[in-house]
C-alpha positions in Angstrom: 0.0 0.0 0.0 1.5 3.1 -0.8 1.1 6.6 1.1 0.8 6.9 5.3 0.1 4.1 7.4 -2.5 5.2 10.7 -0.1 4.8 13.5 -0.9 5.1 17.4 0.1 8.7 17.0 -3.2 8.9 14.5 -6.0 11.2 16.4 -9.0 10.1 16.4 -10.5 12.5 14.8 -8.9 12.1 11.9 -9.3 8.1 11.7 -13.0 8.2 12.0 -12.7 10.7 9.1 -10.6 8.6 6.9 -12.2 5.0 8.1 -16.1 5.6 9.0 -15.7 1.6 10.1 -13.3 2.4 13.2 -16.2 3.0 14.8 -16.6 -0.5 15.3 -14.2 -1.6 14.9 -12.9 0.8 18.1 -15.8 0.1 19.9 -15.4 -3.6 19.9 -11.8 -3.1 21.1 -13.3 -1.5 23.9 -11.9 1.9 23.4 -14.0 4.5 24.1 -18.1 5.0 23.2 -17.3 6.8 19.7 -20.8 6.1 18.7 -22.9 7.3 21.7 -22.0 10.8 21.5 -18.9 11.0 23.9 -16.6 13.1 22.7 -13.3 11.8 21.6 -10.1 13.5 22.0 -6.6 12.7 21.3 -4.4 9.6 19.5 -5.6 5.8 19.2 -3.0 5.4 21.8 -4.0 7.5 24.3 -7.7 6.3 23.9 -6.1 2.8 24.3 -4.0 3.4 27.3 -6.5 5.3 29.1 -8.7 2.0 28.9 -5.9 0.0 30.3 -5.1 -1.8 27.4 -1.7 -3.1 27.0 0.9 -2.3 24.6 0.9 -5.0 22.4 -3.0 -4.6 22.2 -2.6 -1.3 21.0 -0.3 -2.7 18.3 -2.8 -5.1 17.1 -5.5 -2.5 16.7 -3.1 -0.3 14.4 -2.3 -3.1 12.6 -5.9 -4.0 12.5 -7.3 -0.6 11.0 -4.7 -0.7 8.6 -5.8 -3.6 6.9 -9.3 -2.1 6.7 -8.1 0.6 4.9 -9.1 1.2 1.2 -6.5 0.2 -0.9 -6.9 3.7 -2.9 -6.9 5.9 0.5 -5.1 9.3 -0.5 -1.4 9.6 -0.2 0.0 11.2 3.2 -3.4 9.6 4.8 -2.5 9.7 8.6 0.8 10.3 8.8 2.4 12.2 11.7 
């Protein structure tokens, strides 16, 4: 894939823009109630560590929404 890989350092914000399906996906990794209304500040790693989850979940879930990304998503797509 070419372009910008989401990374842990991805805000939120900006995933839910490029991947409408990390809603889900996020919310069945049992980060944050993106969906309900609460209001979601910050990176896909500090959503993840203030749940308590450990490191090497958080790695799985960024490797995990980058496989769900389109393979034509724009160049420079989440990078930091």
């Amino acid at each position: 894939m070419g372009g910008c890989l989401i990374e842990r350092t991805t805000p939120i914000e900006e995933l839910v823009a490029l991947l409408p399906d990390a809603v889900g996906y996020m919310m069945r990794a049992g980060i944050k109630c993106i969906a309900c209304g609460e209001p979601v500040w910050g990176t896909i790693e500090s959503a993840a560590q203030e749940k308590g989850l450990p490191q090497e979940r958080i790695d799985r879930i960024v490797a995990d929404l980058n496989a769900m990304l389109p393979s034509g998503a724009p160049e420079g797509t989440g990078c930091r």
